[in-house]
C-alpha positions as CSV (number, residue, x, y, z in Angstrom):
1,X,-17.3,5.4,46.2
2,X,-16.2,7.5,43.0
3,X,-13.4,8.9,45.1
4,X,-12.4,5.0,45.8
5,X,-12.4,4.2,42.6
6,X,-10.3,7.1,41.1
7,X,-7.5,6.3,43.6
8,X,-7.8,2.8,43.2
9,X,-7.0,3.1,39.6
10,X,-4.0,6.1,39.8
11,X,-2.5,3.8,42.1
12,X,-3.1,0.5,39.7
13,X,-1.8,2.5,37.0
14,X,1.4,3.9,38.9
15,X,2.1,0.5,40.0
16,X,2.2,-1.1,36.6
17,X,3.6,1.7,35.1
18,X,7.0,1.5,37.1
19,X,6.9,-2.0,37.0
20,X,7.0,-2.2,33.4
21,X,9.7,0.9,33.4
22,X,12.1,-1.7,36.2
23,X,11.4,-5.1,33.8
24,X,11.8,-3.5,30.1
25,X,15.0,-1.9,31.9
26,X,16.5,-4.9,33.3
27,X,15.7,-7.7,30.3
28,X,17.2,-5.0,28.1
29,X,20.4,-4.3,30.5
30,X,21.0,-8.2,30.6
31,X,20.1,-8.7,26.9
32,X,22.5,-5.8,25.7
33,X,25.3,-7.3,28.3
34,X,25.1,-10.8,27.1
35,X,25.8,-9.5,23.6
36,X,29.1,-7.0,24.8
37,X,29.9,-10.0,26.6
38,X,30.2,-12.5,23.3
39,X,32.0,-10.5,21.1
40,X,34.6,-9.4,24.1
41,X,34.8,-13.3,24.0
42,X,35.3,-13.6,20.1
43,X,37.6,-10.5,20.4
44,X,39.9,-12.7,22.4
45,X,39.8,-15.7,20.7
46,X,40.7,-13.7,17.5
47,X,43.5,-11.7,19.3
48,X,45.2,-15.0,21.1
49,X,45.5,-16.2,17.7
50,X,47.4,-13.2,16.5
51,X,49.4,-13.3,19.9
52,X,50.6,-16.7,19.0
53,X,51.6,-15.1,15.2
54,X,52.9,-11.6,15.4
55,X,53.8,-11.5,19.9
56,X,54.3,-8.4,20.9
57,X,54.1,-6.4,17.0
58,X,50.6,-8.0,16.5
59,X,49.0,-6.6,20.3
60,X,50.7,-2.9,19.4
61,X,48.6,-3.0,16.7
62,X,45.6,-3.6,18.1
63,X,45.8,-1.9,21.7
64,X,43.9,1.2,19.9
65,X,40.8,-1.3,20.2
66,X,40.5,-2.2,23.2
67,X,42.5,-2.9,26.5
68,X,44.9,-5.9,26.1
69,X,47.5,-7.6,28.6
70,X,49.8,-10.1,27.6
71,X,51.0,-12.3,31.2
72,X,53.2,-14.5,31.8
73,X,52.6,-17.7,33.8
74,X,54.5,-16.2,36.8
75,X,52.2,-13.0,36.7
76,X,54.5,-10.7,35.3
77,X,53.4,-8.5,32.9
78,X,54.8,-9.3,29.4
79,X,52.9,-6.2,27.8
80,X,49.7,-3.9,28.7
81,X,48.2,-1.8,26.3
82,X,47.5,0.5,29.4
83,X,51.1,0.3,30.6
84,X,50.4,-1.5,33.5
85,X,53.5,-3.2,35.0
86,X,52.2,-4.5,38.6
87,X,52.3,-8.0,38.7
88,X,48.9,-10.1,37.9
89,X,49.6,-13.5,39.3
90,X,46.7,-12.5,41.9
91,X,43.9,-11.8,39.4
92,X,40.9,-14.1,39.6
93,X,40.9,-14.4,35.8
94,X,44.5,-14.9,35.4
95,X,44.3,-18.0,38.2
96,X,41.4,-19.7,36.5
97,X,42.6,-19.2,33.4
98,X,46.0,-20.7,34.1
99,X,44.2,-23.3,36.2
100,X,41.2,-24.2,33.8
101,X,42.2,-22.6,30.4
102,X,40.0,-19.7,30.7
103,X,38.7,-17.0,33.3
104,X,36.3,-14.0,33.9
105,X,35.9,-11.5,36.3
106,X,33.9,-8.5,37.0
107,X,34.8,-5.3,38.5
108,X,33.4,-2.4,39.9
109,X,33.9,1.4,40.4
110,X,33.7,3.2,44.0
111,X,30.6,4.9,42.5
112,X,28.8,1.6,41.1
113,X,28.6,3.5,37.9
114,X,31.1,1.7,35.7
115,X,31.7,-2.3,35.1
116,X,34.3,-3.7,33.9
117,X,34.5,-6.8,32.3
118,X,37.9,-9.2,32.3
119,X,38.2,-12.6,30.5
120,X,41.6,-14.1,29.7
121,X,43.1,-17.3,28.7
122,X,46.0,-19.5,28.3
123,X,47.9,-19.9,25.5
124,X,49.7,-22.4,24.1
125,X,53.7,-21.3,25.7
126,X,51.9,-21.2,29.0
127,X,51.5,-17.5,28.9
128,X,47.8,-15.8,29.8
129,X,45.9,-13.2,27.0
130,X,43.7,-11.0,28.7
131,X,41.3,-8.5,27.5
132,X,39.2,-6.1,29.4
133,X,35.9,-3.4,28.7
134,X,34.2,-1.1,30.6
135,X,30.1,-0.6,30.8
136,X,28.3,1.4,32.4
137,X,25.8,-0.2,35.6
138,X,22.2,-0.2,35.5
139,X,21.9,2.4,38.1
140,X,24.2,4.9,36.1
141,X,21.8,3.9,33.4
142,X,19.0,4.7,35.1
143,X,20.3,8.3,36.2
144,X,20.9,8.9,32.8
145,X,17.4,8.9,31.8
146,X,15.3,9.9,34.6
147,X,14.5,12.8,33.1
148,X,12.4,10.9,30.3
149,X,11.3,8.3,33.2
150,X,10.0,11.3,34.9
151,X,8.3,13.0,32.0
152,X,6.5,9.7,31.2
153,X,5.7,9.1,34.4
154,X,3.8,12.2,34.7
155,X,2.4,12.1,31.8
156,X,1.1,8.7,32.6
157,X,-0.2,9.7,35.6
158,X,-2.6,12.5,34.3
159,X,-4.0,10.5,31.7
160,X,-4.5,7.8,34.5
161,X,-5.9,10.8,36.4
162,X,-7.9,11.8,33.5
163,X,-9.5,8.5,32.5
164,X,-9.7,7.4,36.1
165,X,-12.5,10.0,36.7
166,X,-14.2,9.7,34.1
167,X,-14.4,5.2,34.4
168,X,-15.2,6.1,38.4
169,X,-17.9,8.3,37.2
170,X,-19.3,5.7,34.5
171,X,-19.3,3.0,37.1
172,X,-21.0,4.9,40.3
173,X,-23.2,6.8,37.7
174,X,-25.7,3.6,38.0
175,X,-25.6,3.5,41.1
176,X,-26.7,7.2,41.6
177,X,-29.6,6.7,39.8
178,X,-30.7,3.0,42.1
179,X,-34.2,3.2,43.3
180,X,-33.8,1.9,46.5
181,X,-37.4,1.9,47.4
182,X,-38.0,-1.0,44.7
183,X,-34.9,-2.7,44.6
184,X,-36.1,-5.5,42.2
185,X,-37.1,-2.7,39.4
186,X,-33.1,-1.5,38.5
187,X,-31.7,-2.4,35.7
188,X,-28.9,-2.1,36.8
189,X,-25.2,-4.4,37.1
190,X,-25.9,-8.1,37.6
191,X,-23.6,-8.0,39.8
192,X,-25.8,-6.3,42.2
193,X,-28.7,-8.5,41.6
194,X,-27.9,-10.2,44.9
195,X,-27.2,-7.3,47.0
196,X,-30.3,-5.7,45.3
197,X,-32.6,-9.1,46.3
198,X,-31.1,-8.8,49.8
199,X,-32.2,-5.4,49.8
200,X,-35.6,-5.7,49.0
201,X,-36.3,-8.3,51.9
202,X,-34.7,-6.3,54.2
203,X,-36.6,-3.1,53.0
204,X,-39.8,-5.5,53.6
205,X,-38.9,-6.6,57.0
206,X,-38.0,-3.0,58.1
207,X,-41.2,-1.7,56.7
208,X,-43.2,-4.3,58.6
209,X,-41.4,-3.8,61.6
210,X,-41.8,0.1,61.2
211,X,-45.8,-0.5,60.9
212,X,-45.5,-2.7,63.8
213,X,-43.7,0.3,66.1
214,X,-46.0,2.3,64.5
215,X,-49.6,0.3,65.4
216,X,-48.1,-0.1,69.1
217,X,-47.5,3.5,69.0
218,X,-50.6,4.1,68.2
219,X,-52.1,1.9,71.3
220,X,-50.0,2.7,73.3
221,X,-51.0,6.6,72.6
222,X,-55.0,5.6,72.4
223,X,-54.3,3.4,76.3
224,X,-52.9,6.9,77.6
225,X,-54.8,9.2,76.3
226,X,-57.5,7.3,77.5
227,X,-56.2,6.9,81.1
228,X,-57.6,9.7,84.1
229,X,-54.0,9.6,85.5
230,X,-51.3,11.8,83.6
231,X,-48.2,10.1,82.1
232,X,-44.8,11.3,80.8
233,X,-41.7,9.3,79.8
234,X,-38.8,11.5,80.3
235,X,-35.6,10.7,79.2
236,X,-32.5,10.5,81.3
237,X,-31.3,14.4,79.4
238,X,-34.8,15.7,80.9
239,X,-36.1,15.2,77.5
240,X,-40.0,14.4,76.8
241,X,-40.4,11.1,75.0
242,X,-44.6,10.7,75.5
243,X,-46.9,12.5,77.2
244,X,-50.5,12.0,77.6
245,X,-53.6,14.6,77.7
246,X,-54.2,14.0,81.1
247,X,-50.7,14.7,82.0
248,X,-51.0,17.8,79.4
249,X,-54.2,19.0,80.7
250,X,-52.5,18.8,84.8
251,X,-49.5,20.5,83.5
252,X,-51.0,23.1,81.4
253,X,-49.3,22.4,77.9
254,X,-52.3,23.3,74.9
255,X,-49.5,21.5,72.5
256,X,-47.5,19.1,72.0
257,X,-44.3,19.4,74.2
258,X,-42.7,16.1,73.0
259,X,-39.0,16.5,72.3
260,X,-38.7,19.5,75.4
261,X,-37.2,19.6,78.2
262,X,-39.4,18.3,81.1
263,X,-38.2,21.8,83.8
264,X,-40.4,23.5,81.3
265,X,-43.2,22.1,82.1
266,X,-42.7,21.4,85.9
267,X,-39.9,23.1,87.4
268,X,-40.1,23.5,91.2
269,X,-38.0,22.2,93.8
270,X,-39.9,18.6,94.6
271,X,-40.2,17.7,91.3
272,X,-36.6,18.3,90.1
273,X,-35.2,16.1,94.1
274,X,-38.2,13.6,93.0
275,X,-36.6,13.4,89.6
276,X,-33.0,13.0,90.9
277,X,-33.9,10.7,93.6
278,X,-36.0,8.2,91.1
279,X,-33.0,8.4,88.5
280,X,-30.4,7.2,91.4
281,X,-32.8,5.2,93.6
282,X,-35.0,3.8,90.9
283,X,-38.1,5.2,92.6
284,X,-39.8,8.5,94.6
285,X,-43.1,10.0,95.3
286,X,-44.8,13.3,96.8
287,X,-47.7,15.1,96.5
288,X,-48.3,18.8,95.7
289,X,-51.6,20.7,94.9
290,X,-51.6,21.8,91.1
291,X,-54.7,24.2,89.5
292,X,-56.4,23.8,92.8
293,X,-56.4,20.2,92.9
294,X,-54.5,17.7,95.3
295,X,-51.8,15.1,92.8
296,X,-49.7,12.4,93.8
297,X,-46.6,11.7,91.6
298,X,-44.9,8.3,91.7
299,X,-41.7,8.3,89.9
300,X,-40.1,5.5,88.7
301,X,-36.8,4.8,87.0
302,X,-36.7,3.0,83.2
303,X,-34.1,0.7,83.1
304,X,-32.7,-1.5,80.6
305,X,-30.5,-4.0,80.9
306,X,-29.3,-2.8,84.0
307,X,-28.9,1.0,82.3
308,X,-31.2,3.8,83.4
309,X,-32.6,5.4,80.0
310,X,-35.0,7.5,82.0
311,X,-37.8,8.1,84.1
312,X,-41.9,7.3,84.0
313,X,-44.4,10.0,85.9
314,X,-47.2,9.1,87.1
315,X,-50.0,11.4,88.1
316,X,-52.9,10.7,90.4
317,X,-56.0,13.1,90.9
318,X,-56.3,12.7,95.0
319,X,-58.2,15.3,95.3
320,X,-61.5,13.4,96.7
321,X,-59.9,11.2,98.1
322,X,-57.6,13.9,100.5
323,X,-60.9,15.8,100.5
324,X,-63.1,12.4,102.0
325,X,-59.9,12.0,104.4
326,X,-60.4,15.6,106.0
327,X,-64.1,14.7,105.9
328,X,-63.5,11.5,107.8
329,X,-61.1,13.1,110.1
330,X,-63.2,16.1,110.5
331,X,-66.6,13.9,111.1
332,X,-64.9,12.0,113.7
333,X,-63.8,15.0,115.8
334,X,-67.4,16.7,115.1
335,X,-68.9,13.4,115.9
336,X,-66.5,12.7,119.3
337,X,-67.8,16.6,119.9
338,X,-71.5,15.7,119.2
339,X,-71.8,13.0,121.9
340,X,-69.4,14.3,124.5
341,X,-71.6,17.9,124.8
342,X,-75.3,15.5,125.3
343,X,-73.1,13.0,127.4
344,X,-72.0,15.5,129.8
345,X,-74.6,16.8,130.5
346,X,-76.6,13.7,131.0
347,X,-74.1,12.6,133.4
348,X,-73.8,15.9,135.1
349,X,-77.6,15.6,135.8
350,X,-77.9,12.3,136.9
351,X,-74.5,12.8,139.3
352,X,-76.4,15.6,140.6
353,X,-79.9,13.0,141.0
354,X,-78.3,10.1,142.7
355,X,-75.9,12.2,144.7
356,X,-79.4,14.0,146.5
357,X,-78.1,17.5,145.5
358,X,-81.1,18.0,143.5
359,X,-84.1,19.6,145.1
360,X,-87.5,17.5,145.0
361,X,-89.3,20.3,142.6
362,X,-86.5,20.4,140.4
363,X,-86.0,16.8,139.7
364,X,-88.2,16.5,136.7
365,X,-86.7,19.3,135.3
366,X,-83.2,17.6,135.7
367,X,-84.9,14.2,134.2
368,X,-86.0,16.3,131.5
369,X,-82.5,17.8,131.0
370,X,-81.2,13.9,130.5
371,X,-84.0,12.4,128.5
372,X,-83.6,15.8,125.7
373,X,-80.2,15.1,125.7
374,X,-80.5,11.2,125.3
375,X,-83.0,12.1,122.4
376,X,-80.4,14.7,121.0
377,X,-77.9,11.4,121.4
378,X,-80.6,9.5,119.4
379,X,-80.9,11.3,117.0
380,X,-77.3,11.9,116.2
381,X,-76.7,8.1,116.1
382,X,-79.8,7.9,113.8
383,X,-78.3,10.4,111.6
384,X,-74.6,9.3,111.9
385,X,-75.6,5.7,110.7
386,X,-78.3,7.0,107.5
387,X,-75.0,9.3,106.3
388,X,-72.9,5.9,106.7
389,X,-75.6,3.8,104.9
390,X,-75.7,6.9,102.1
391,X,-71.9,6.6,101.9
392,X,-71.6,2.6,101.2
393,X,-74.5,3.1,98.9
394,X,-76.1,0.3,100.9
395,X,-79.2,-1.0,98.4
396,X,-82.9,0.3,99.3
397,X,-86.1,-1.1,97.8
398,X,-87.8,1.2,95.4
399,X,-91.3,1.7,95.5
400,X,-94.2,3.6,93.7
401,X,-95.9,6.4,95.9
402,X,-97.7,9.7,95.3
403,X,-95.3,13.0,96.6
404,X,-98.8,14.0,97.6
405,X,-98.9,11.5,100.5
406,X,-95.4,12.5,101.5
407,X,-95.5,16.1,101.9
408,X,-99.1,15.2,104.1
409,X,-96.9,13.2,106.4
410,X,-94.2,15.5,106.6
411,X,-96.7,18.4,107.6
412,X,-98.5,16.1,109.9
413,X,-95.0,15.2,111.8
414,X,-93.6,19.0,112.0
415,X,-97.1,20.5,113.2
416,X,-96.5,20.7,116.3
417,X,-93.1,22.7,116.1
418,X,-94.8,25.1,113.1
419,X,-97.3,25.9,115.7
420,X,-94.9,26.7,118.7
421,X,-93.5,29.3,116.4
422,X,-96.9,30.3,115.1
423,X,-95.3,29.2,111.3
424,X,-98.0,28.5,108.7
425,X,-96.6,25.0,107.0
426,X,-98.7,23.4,104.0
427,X,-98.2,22.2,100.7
428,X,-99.1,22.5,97.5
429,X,-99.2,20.1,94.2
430,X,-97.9,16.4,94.5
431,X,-100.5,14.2,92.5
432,X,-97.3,12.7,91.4
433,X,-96.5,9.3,90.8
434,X,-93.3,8.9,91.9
435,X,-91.0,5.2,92.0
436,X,-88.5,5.8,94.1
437,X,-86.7,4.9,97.8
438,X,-90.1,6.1,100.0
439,X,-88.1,6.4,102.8
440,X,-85.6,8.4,101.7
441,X,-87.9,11.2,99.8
442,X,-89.5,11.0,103.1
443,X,-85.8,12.4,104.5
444,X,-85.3,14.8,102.2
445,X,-88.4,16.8,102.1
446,X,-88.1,16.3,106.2
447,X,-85.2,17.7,106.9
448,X,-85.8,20.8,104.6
449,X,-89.0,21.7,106.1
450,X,-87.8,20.7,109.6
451,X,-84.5,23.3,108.9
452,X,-87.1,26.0,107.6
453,X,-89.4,25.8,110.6
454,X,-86.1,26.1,113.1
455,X,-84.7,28.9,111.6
456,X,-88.0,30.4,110.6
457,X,-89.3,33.6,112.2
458,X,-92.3,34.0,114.5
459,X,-95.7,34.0,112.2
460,X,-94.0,33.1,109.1
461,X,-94.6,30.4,106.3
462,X,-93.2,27.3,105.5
463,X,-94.3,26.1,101.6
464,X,-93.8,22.6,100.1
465,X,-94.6,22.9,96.2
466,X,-94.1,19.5,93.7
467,X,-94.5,20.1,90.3
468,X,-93.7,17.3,87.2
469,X,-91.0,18.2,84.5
470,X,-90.9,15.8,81.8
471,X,-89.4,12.8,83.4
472,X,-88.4,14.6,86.8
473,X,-90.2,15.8,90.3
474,X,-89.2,19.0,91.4
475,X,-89.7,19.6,95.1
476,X,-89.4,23.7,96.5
477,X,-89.4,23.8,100.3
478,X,-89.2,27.4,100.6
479,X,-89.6,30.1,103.9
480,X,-89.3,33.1,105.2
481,X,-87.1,32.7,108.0
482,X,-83.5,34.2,108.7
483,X,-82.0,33.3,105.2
484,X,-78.5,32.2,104.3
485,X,-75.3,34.5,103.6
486,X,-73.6,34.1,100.3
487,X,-70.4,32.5,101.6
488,X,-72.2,30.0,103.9
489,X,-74.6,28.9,101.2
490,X,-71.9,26.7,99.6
491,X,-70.9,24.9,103.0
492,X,-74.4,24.3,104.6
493,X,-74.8,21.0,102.7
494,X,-71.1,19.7,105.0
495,X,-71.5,17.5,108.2
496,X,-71.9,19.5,111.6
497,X,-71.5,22.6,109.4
498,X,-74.2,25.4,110.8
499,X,-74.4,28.9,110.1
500,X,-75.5,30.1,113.7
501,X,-74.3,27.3,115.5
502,X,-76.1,28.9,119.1
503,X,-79.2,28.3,118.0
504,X,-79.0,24.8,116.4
505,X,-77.5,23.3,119.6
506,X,-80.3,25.4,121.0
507,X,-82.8,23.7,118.4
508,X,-81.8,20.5,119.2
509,X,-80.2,19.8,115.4
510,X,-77.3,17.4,114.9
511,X,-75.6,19.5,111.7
512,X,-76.0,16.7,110.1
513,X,-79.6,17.0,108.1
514,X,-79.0,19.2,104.7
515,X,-76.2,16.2,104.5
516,X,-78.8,13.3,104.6
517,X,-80.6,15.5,102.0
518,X,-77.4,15.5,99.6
519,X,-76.8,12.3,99.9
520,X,-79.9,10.9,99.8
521,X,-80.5,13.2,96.4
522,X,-77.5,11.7,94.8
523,X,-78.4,8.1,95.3
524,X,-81.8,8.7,94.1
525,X,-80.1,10.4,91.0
526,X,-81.2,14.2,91.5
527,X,-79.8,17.2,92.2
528,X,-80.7,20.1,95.2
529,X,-79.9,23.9,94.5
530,X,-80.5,26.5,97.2
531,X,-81.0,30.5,96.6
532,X,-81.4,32.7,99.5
533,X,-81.3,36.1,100.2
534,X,-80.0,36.5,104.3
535,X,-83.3,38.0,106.2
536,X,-85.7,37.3,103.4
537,X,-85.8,33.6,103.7
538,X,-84.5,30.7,101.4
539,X,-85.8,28.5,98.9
540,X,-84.9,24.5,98.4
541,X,-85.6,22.9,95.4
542,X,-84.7,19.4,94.5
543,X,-85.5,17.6,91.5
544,X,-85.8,13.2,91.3
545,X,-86.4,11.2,88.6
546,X,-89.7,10.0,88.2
547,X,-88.8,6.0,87.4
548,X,-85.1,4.9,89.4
């Protein structure tokens, strides 16, 4: 603005400057030629006189003071102070002269430097008096004193200069010192006042709309933080605008990487075509395992009156749900395995039956065959529809019960198979009030026992301990049968998952019991832990809440 200023006044001062140089010059040119041009006038009126007098004698002399022609009324030259003989008749003062009584005429040099001035008039015998003078023009008089125009020009232009910057400084100097953050409080030129009134409810609208970004900022930072799925805005130059600690935490930033390029974060091959694709076709998708887990990414273009400013990522954990697809998948084709082997072999035996190719002292041995395997069927449908009823969470009455008066019944159901492997089973503790499913407890504590006695060894123990902790049951089924290896011990809880898979189809199991106990543990609220040492035996233990 200072710089504004300071030329804004050179040039203000230039301009008047040479103006007032062009307008003294030209009233005083035309002031100064009015007066030559008077007394040229009274020098002829004085000399026709004489003429009239003294002729000829009286203009000789006189022609030492000026230029004087003496014409008769035919043009000819009667006499010429400069010797001049050519005839005149054709001068434009001459004619108006001898036409009007008087005439003037001006003349100029080939340079424009020099004017000469001619006025004549008639006298009395008819003859014409004229009488010339030479000036100068106002351009010759200009060249004459550009020199001091120039001097006084630049003179005038420094002090302009001079006391240009120092006014342009003394006006912005106020405005330096403006406190724009209270507008109102400057006491500063009224002039401003308005600008400075205008200012302050614009400052108060931008500061509300600023705490207005900045509050939806804010939620909108609190929403995704608080959301499971990760989210980043990227820019359309790959630039982070938001990401949230989900999307951090699946990426594995510790900081902050707003303001980065997104390929630092994620740079393989899907994500860069997924990012392409969603920029040019407004949308893409794929899925990719990251830190061991299973993600889905939707992409989608940000748009903006019909511009593309960038892109959204979206980040889904599928991990359980591609983990219960397998399961489902896997159930079915155990399940469709499950029935087929039983199936067959109930067919097989009753082809064999009704097509007479059985002898008559092996028949109840076949029908023995089919009813085992119908039972085996049985209980696989049994088990199949408890795991589905688990699954949906399908609602069971609670009831109050002593553990004592489960384990009893358990004992007293799996008696018979302890003693065809000679296995001591009994158990201990369980004057516990318990409120809980009865049915399913019933299920868990079965199905450990029932999977100790089948893999027990010959004259071994079975033990069923409950003990009270606070607020929880803790149930041990422990043996010392076969034992689990370390690397089956975290799989034995699958469905259809068996460690010596010979001797449970010779056992009659489905594969599907240490999966009822899970289950049935988690919707009671517990949790079941299993240490084992392979060919020392195993131990179960499973803690329940006391009050579900």
């Amino acid at each position: 603005m200072a710089k504004k200023i300071f030329r804004s006044i050179i040039l203000v001062s230039f301009a008047v400057l040479l103006t007032s140089i062009v307008l003294i010059m030209g009233v005083m040119y035309g002031y100064f030629s009015r007066i030559s041009e008077g007394q040229l006038k009274t020098e002829l009126e004085i000399a026709s006189e004489g003429v009239a007098a003294g002729g000829t004698d009286y203009l000789s002399q006189i022609s030492g003071q000026g230029r004087f022609t003496w014409i008769a009324a035919d043009g000819t030259v009667i006499f010429d102070s400069a010797g001049a003989t050519e005839n005149h008749a054709d001068r434009e003062e001459v004619i108006q002269a001898l036409r009007s009584g008087e005439g003037s005429s001006y003349r100029y040099s080939s340079t424009l430097t020099e004017k000469t001035v001619y006025r004549a008039k008639r006298l009395s015998d008819g003859t014409v008096l004229r009488i010339s003078s030479s000036y100068v023009t106002a351009l010759s008089l200009v060249m004459g004193i550009v020199q001091p125009i120039a001097v006084t020009v630049v003179a005038a232009v420094i002090l302009s200069a001079v006391l240009s910057s120092r006014i342009a400084k003394k006006i912005v100097e106020p405005l330096k010192k403006l406190d724009l953050e209270n507008p109102l409080e400057n006491d500063s030129y009224e002039e401003l006042a308005p600008v400075l009134g205008r200012l302050r409810v614009q400052q108060k609208q931008i500061s509300s709309y600023i705490a207005e970004l900045k509050q939806k900022k804010e939620e909108f930072d609190r929403i995704s933080d608080s959301m499971s799925e990760g989210l980043v805005l990227v820019g359309k130059n790959d630039k982070i605008i938001s990401i949230n600690n989900a999307a951090r935490r699946i990426f594995g930033c510790p900081g902050d990487p707003t303001g980065e390029s997104f390929l630092t974060l994620e740079h393989s091959a899907e994500m860069n075509r997924a990012f392409e694709t969603a920029l040019y076709e407004k949308h893409s998708e794929f899925k990719k395992q990251l830190g061991g887990l299973e993600y889905q990414f939707d992409l989608s273009a940000i748009e903006t009156e019909g511009e593309t400013l960038g892109v959204v990522i979206l980040a889904f954990d599928i991990t359980d749900r591609e983990f219960a697809e397998r399961n489902r998948r896997e159930f079915t084709a155990n399940v469709s395995h499950e029935l087929k082997t039983p199936l067959q072999s109930i067919i097989g035996s009753a082809e064999l039956l009704e097509n007479g190719m059985v002898k008559p002292e092996d028949a109840a041995r076949f029908v023995s065959h089919i009813r085992t395997d119908a039972q085996r069927l049985l209980n696989l449908i049994n088990d199949t529809i408890r795991l589905s009823q688990l699954d949906e969470n399908t609602p069971a009455d609670a009831e109050s019960f002593r553990l004592c008066d489960i384990a009893r019944d358990v004992c007293e159901s799996l008696a018979p198979a302890a003693e065809e492997k000679n296995i001591s089973l009994g158990s201990s503790g369980g004057e516990i009030q318990l409120e809980s499913v009865r049915r399913y407890v019933y299920e868990i504590i079965y199905n450990l026992a029932d999977n100790a006695i089948k893999y027990g060894r010959e004259g071994g123990f079975v033990r069923i301990d409950m003990t009270a902790d606070g607020n929880l049951a803790v149930i041990t089924v422990s043996d010392n049968g076969e034992g689990i290896a370390p690397e089956d011990q975290n799989r034995i809880f699958e469905r259809f998952y068996r460690v010596d898979k010979s001797h449970s189809r010779a056992s009659g199991g489905t594969g599907l019991g240490l999966s009822i106990v899970k289950h049935s543990v988690q919707y009671l609220g517990g949790t079941v832990t299993v240490k084992s040492v392979k060919g020392e035996g195993s131990e179960f233990t499973v803690t329940l809440p006391l009050h579900r």
